[in-house]
C-alpha positions in Angstrom: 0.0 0.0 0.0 1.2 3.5 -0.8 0.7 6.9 1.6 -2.3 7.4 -0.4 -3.7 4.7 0.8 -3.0 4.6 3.6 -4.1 7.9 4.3 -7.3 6.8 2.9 -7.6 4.5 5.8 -6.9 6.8 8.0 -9.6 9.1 6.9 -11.9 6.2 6.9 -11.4 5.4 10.4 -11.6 9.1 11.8 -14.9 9.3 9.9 -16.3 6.2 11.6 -15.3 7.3 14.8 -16.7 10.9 14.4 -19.8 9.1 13.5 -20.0 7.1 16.3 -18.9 9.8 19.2 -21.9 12.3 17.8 -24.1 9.2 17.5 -22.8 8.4 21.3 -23.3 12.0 22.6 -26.7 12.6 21.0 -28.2 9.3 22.5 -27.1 10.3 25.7 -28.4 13.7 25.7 -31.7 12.1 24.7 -31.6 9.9 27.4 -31.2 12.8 29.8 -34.1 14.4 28.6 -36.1 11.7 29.1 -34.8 11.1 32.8 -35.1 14.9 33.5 -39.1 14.3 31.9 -39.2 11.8 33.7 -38.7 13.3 37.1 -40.4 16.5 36.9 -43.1 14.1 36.4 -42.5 12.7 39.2 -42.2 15.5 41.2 -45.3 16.9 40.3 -47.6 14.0 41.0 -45.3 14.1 44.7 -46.4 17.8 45.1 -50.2 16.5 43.9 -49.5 14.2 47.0 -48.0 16.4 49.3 -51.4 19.0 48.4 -53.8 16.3 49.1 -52.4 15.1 52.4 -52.3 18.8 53.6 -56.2 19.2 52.3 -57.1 16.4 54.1 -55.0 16.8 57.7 -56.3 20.8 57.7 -60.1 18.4 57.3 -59.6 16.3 60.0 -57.9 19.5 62.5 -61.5 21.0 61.3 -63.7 17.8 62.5 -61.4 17.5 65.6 -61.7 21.4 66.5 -65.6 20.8 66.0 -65.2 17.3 68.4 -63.7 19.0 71.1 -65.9 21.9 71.5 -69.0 19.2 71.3 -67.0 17.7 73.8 -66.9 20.6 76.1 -70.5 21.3 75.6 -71.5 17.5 76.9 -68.7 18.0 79.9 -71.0 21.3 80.5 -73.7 19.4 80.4 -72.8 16.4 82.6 -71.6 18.9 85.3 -75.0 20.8 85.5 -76.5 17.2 85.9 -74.7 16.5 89.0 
């Protein structure tokens, strides 16, 4: 084989491997996006979560505020009785 040819080669090979580092990189950075998707997807549905189980607990301080002043009523109640 001459230089020519081998210089052919060479340029053969650096094309392959330029192709397959941009093919490489643009995969990953794909992937990335997907992951990063993939958690603010997550987080969302965590701080859907996280709004529903603050609803509910300010519900049941509600019904236990109401409980206790029923509660003091009937001790009212039961005292006059005595």
């Amino acid at each position: 084989m001459n230089i020519r040819a081998w210089g052919e080669v060479a340029g053969v090979i650096g094309i392959f491997v330029l192709l397959t580092v941009v093919i490489a990189v643009a995969i990953s950075q794909v992937a990335a996006t997907w992951r990063a998707k993939a958690v603010l997807a997550r987080e969302e549905e965590y701080r859907k979560l996280a709004e529903r189980a603050v609803s509910s607990q300010e519900n049941i301080e509600r019904q236990l505020a109401d409980m206790r002043t029923r509660l003091q009523s009937v001790e009212k109640v039961l005292k006059e009785v005595e």
